[in-house]
VEXROPA-61389 format. One line per 5 residues: for each residue x, y, z of C-alpha. Coordinates in steps of 0.25 Angstrom, whole numbers. Example, Ala and Ser with C-alpha at 12.3 -4.5 7.8 and 13.67 -1.06 7.14 Angstrom:
BEGIN
49,-18,31 | 55,-4,29
# end
This chain:
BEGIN
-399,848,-320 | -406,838,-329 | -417,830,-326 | -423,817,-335 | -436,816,-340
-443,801,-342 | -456,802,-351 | -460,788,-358 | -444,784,-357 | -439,794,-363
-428,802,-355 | -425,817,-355 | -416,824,-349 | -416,840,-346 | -405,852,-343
-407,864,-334 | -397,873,-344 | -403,870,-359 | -396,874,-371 | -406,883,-376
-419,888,-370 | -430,877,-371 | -421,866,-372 | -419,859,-358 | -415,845,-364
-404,840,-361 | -406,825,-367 | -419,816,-371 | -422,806,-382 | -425,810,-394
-441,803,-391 | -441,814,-379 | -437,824,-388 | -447,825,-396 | -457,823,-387
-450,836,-380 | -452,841,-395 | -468,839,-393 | -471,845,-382 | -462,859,-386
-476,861,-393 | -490,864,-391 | -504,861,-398 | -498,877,-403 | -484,876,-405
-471,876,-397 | -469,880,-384 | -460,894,-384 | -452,889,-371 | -450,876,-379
-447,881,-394 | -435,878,-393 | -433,865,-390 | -440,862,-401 | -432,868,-411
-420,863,-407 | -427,848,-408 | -431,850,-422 | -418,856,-426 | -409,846,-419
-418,835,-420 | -410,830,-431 | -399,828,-423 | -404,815,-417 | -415,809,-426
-421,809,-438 | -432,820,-442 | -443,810,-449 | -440,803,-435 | -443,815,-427
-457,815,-436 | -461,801,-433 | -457,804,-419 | -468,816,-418 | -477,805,-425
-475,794,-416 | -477,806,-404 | -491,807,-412 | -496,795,-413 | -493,791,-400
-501,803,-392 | -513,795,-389 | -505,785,-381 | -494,793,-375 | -502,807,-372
-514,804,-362 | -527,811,-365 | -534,817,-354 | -546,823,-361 | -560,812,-359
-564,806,-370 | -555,811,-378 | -555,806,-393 | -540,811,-395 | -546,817,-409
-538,830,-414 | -551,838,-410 | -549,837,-395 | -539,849,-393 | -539,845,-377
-532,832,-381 | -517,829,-377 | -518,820,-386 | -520,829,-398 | -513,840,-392
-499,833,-391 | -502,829,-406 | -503,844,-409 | -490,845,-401 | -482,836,-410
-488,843,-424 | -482,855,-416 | -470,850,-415 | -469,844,-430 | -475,859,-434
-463,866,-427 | -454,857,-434 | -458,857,-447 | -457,873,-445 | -445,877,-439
-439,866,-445 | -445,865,-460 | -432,859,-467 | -432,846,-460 | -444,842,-467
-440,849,-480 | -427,840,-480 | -432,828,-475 | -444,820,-483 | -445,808,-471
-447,819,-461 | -459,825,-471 | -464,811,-472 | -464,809,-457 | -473,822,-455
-483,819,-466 | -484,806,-460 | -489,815,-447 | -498,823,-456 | -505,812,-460
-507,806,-444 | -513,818,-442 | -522,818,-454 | -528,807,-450 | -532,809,-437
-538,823,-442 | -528,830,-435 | -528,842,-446 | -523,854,-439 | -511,847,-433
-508,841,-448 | -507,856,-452 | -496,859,-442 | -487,848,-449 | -489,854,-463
-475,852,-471 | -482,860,-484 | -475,873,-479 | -460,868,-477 | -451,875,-485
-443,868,-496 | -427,867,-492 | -423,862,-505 | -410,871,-503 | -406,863,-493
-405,850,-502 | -393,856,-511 | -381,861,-511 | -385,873,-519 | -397,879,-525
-399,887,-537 | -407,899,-535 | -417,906,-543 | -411,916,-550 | -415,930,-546
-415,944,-552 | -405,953,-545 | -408,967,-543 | -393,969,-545 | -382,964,-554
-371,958,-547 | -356,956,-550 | -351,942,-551 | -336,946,-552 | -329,947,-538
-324,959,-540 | -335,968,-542 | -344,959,-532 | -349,969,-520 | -342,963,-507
-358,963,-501 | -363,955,-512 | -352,943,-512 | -355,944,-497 | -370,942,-498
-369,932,-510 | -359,923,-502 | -369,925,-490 | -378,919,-499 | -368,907,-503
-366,904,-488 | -382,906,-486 | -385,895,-495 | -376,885,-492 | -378,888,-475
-393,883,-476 | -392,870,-484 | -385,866,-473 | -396,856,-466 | -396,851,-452
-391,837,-455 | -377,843,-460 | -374,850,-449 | -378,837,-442 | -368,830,-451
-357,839,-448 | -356,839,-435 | -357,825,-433 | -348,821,-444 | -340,832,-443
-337,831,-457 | -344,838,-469 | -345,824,-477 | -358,821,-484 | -363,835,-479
-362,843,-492 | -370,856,-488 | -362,859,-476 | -349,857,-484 | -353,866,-495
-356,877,-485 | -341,873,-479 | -336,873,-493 | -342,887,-497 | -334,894,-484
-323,888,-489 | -324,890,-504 | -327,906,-500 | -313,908,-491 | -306,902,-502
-312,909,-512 | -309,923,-503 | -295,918,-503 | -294,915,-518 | -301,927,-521
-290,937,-514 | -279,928,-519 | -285,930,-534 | -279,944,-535 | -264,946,-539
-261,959,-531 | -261,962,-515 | -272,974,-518 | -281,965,-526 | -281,955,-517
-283,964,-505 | -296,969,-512 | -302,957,-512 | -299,954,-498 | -308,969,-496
-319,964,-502 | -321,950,-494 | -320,957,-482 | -330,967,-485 | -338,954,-490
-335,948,-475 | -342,963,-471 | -355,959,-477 | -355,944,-472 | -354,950,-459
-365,959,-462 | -374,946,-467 | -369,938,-456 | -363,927,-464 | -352,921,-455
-350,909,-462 | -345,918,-475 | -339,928,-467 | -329,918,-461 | -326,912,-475
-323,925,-482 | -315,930,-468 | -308,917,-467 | -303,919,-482 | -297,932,-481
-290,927,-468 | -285,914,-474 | -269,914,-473 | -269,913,-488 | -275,927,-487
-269,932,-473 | -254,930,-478 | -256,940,-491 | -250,953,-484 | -249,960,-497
-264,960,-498 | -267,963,-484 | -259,975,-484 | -268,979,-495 | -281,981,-487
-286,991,-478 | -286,991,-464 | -301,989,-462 | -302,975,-471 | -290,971,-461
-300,975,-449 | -312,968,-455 | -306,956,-458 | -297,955,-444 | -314,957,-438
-320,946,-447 | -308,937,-441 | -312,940,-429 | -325,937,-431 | -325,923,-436
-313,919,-429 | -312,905,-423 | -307,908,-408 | -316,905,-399 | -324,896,-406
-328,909,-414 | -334,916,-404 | -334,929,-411 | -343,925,-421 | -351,916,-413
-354,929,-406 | -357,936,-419 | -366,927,-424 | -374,925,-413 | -376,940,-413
-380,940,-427 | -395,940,-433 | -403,936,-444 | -395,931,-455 | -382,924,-453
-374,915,-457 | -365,907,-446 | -351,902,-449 | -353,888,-452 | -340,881,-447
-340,887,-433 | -357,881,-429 | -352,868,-437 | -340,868,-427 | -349,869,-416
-359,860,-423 | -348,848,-422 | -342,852,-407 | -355,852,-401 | -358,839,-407
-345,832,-404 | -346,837,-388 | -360,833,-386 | -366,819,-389 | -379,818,-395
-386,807,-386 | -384,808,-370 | -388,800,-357 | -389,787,-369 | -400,792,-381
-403,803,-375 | -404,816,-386 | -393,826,-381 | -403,838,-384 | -395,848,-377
-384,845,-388 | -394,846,-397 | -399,861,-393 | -385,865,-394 | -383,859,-408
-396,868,-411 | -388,881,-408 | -378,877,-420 | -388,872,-428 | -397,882,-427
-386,892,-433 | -382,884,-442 | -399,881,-448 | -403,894,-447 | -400,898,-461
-408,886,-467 | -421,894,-462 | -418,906,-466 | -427,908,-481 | -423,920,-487
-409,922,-494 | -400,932,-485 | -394,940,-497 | -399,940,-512 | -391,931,-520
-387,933,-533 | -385,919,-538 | -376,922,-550 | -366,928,-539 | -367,916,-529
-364,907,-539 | -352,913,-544 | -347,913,-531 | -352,899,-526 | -342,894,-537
-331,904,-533 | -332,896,-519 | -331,883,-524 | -317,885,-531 | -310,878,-522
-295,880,-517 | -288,873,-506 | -278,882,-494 | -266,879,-500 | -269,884,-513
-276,897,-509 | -263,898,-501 | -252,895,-512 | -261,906,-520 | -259,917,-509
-243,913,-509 | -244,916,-525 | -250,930,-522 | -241,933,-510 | -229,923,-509
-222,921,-496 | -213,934,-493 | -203,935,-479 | -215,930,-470 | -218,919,-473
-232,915,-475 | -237,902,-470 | -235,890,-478 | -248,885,-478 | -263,892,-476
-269,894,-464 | -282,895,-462 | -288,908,-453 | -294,910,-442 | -308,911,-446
-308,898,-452 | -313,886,-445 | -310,871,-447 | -323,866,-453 | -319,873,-467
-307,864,-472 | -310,852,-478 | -320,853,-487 | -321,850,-501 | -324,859,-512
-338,857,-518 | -343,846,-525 | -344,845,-541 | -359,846,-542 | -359,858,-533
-346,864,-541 | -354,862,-555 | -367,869,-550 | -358,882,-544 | -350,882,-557
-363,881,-567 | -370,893,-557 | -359,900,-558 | -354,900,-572 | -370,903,-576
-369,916,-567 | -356,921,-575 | -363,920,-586 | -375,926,-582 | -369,938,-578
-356,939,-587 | -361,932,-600 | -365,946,-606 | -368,943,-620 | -374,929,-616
-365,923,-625 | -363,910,-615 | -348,916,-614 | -337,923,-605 | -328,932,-612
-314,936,-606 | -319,948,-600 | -332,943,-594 | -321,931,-587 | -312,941,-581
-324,947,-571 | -329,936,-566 | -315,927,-565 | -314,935,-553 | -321,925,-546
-313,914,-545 | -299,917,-541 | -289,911,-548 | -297,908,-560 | -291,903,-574
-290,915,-585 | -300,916,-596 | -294,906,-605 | -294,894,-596 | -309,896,-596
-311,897,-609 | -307,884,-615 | -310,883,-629 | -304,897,-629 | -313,903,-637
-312,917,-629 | -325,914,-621 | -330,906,-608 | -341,898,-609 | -349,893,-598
-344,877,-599 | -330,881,-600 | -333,892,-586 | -339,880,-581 | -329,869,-584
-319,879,-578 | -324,880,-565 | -329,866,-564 | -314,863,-566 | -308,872,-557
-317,869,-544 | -313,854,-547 | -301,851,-541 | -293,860,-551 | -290,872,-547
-285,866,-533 | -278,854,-537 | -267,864,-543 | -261,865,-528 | -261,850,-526
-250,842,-524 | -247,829,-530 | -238,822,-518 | -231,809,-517 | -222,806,-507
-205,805,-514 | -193,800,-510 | -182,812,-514 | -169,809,-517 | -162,824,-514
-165,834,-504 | -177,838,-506 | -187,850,-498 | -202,850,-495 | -209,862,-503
-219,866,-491 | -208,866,-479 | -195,866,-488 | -189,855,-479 | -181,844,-482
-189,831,-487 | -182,821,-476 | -180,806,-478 | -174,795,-487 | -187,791,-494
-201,797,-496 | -195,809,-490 | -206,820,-497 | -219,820,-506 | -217,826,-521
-229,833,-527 | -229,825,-543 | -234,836,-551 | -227,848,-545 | -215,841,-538
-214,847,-525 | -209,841,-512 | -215,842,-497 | -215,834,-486 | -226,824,-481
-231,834,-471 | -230,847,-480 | -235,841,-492 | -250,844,-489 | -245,858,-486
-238,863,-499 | -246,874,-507 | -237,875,-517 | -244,874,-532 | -244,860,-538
-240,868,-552 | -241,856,-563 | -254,855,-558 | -258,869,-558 | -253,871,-571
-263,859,-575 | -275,866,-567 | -275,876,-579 | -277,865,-590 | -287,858,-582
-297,869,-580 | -295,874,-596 | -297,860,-603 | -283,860,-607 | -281,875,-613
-275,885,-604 | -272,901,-608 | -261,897,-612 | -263,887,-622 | -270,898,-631
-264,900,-644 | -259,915,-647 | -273,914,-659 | -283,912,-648 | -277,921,-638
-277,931,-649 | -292,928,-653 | -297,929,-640 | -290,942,-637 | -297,948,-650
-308,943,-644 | -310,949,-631 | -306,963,-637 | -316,963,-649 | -327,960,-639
-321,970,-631 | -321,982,-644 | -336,977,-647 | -341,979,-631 | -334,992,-631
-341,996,-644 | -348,988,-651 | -347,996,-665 | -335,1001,-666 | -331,1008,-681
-322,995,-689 | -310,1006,-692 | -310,1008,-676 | -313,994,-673 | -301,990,-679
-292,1001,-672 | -295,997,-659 | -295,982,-661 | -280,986,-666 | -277,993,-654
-283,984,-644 | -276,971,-651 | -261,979,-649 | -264,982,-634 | -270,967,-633
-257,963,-639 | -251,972,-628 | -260,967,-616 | -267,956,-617 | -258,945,-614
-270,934,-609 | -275,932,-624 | -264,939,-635 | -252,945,-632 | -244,956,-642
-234,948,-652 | -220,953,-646 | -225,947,-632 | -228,933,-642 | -218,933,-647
-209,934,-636 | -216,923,-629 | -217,914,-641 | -200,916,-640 | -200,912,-624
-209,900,-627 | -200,895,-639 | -187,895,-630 | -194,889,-619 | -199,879,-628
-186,876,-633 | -180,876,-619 | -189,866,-613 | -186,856,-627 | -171,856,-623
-176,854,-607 | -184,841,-615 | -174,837,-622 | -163,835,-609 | -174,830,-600
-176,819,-612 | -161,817,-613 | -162,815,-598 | -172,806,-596 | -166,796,-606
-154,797,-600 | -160,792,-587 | -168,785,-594 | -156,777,-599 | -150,776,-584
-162,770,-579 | -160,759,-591 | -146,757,-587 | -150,756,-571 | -160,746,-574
-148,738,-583 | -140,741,-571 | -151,735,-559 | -156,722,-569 | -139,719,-569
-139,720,-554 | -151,713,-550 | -146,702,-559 | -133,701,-551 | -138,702,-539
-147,691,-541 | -137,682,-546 | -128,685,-535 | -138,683,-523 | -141,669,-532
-126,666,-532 | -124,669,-517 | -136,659,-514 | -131,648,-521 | -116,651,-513
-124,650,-501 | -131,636,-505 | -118,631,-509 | -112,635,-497 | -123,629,-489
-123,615,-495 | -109,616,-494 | -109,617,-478 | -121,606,-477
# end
């Protein structure tokens, strides 16, 4: 079955069954290795039978050394020929110019071997400045001993540049589009979100290096490991944003319309072959806080029920995702693989199998089945050519659209607002679906630098294309087409903070910048501490009874709600002092409401005279003034965001003034009664000081009885 090798001590131990065809090593040290590396090649190139054992060397290598220390091990190898390789040819001066030598023909065998490398492989030298050294340091060996043609082989003038690979995002250079393309959600072609999203995942897939796959699977963590997390990050931030997006529509038909158009989105994925998207967009629509609206799936057809019930099928987990493992092997050309599922495999292979065997041995054939994985998981990183044509000011419109951030239980309390809980009840918490694997919980939402850059791209890209009169400003109108976006967005107002009718581009970007940190999803967190209660008192998650005599429960400070130690991480109940706050926050302290009637009534004016002059730019003045007569009476009538008609003023100026009133008297009792108790606590201080007193005295009193007694009996 397996036999061992001794050459200059160096042990090596073959298999009859190898992992892939080529590779019959079972086990060697990593000096046995690369001299099995050398002798892959000829004074030509590689042997075809032996190719392969070669490329899985270089692209494993990593695995268990260092690259610049594969190089100086290929320069040791060099320098040591004349004394480890025997020269049979007589009189031989071991000169480059004697073809016949063995001696210069295993040299040519190394410079083979670095040649295929720097090849095949061309970002390990593009990332790695010792590893250059270490080869130019080669170059000049063989420049001195007038080894020229050999020297050529090693040339690193022609490696590529993978600058790419150093960021977390790269600007491109703008590009003319033969077409225009809409930045507003709902008159994007299904096709193109699909292809510009193919385009997201495409860029974030191949700045994924070797190293952080390496990282992973040995850590099994995603800390210190920023690209791989991204990626993570952008399949999460996309279900959420399916989610939100569906959940953004007030009525059952609106929202089933948006569910139609992801799936015909999931349609062209599959057509792309972009799995990893495919799964995230699939796992949204599936997500319970989706699955439990049975208003809104009654509202589609029967074929967007078939279609999605296949994509399930496709990417579901049982076993171990055969189904698409079947698919994607089948698959040619472009694709994309499903990152969670090789990352999975990546970090089970790795935990069964140990990396050293029989003491230092390399465990090769470990390593040529880590070269399956890895290979799926590389290939990307050597494709040169975009697969779709990006339109830039698209891609970072929705690069920030994924990175607002919302955690489960919030997208699941804002599907209960849109379909509450009827006679079947609907479970109390989110569940994730079957297309959803482990690996995407638990990671953070993107940095601040990263946030920034998405929101500045952004934010230029709305401008650029919705800006018409370059002014440097939004209107109302202009706001209302791309605010479909971003579910759940704040109305006009809240952006415009000076309220001056108009959005700038600061007070866009300060909005944003705002709402991806932190405070659009701290308005579901609880403030909880744990609280004695002194009646009977019932957890808000399971409606039990708090039990015990002290510490019984834990009391949210800002909303006061109740739950129990187990259930409190459960709730998904709005915090709502908070997210009444969230609305200040994010407006510099003026909300819509805090609009007096005069600029309400400016703006309004305003938006309608730039509406007549638009229409028509030179109307007569007598007919100018009719129709702004008329448009101010139906505006009175309609539009109740910016000025209201005087009767409806009026009649809420009359409610605000008894409510007013009411909650002075509800002041005034609450005062009354919190000096009252603030008297009785007085009085039970007195009431303690006069006890303590007395009881001291009468301890002091027994003690000296005691004493007395004492000395009386002595």
């Amino acid at each position: 079955m397996q036999g061992v090798d001794l050459l200059v001590g160096v042990a090596l131990m073959e298999e009859d069954r190898p992992v892939l065809p080529g590779v019959n090593i079972r086990a060697a040290t990593p000096e046995r290795l690369i001299q099995l590396c050398v002798e892959v090649f000829c004074e030509a190139g590689p042997c075809e039978r032996q190719e392969e054992y070669a490329r899985v060397f270089y692209l494993m290598h990593q695995w268990f050394m260092k690259s610049e220390d594969l190089a100086q091990a290929f320069i040791d190898l060099y320098q040591g020929c004349d004394e480890t390789i025997s020269c049979d040819v007589a009189a031989c001066p071991h000169l480059p110019t004697v073809q016949q030598c063995p001696i210069q023909q295993y040299k040519a065998k190394i410079c083979q071997a670095v040649r295929y490398w720097i090849r095949h492989f061309p970002v390990h030298f593009d990332l790695d400045a010792r590893l250059v050294k270490a080869v130019e340091q080669l170059g000049c060996l063989l420049q001195s001993e007038g080894n020229v043609q050999l020297k050529e082989l090693i040339d690193l003038s022609k490696v590529p540049s993978y600058d790419w690979m150093r960021n977390m995002s790269v600007r491109q250079p703008s590009r003319k589009h033969s077409r225009k393309v809409s930045l507003v959600f709902n008159h994007l072609e299904p096709d193109e979100l699909a292809e510009q999203l193919t385009y997201l995942e495409f860029k974030a897939f191949r700045r994924i290096h070797f190293s952080d796959f390496k990282n992973y699977a040995v850590t099994a963590s995603l800390k210190e490991n920023p690209k791989l997390e991204r990626s993570i990050a952008l399949f999460n931030g996309l279900s959420q944003w399916v989610q939100c997006m569906v959940l953004s529509k007030t009525t059952p038909q609106q929202r089933a319309d948006v569910i139609i158009k992801f799936v015909n989105v999931a349609k062209r994925l599959r057509v792309l072959q972009n799995f990893n998207t495919l799964m995230a967009i699939v796992g949204g629509l599936t997500h319970s806080a989706l699955a439990r609206l049975s208003k809104t799936n009654a509202c589609l057809p029967s074929e967007t029920h078939k279609i999605l019930i296949e994509y399930t099928e496709l990417l579901s987990s049982n076993n171990n995702f055969s189904n698409y493992r079947k698919i994607y092997h089948q698959a040619t050309g472009f694709k994309i693989p499903i990152l969670g599922v090789h990352l999975k495999d990546l970090i089970s292979l790795h935990t069964a199998l140990p990396d050293k065997v029989e003491g230092n041995l390399v465990n090769f054939r470990k390593m040529a089945q880590l070269s399956l994985i890895l290979t799926e998981l590389t290939r990307l990183q050597r494709q040169d050519s975009d697969p779709v044509d990006a339109n830039m000011d698209l891609v970072n419109t929705l690069r920030l659209s994924l990175d607002l951030h919302y955690t489960e239980d919030e997208i699941y309390e804002l599907s209960l607002a849109r379909e509450p809980r009827g006679s079947v009840s609907s479970p109390t918490t989110p569940t994730k679906p079957v297309v959803f694997a482990d690996w995407v919980a638990g990671v953070k939402p993107p940095d601040p630098t990263t946030i920034n850059k998405h929101v500045h791209d952004m934010v230029e890209a709305v401008y650029k294309n919705y800006d018409h009169d370059r002014d440097g400003f939004i209107s109302h109108a202009e706001f209302e087409a791309i605010a479909g976006n971003f579910p759940f967005i704040d109305s006009f107002c809240v952006l415009d903070a000076d309220q001056d009718g108009m959005i700038s581009k600061e007070e866009m970007k300060t909005y944003f910048i705002r709402a991806n940190c932190h405070a659009v999803r701290s308005s579901f967190k609880h403030a909880f501490h744990e609280t004695t209660y002194f009646k009977p008192t019932f957890c808000i998650h399971c409606t039990g009874l708090l039990w015990g005599l002290i510490k019984q429960g834990w009391k949210c400070k800002d909303c006061a709600i109740n739950a129990h130690k187990h259930c409190k991480d459960l709730v998904v109940m709005e915090c709502r002092s908070k997210g009444h706050r969230r609305t200040e926050s994010m407006s510099n302290g003026v909300g819509p409401h805090d609009l007096t009637l005069s600029a309400k009534r400016k703006i309004s004016q305003r938006h309608r005279r730039a509406q007549n002059l638009s229409a028509n730019p030179s109307p007569q003045p007598e007919i100018r003034v009719l129709r702004e007569g008329r448009q101010r009476s139906h505006s009175e009538s309609q539009d109740g965001e910016f000025y209201e008609g005087k009767p409806l003023i009026y009649e809420r100026l009359i409610k605000a003034e008894e409510a007013r009133e009411q909650l002075m008297d509800e002041n005034l009792r609450l005062r009354a009664r919190l000096e009252t108790a603030n008297e009785q606590i007085l009085t039970l201080k007195a009431h303690i000081g006069v006890i303590r007193q007395n009881t001291i005295s009468f301890i002091l009193e027994q003690m000296d009885a005691l004493n007395m007694q004492r000395d009386t009996e002595v």
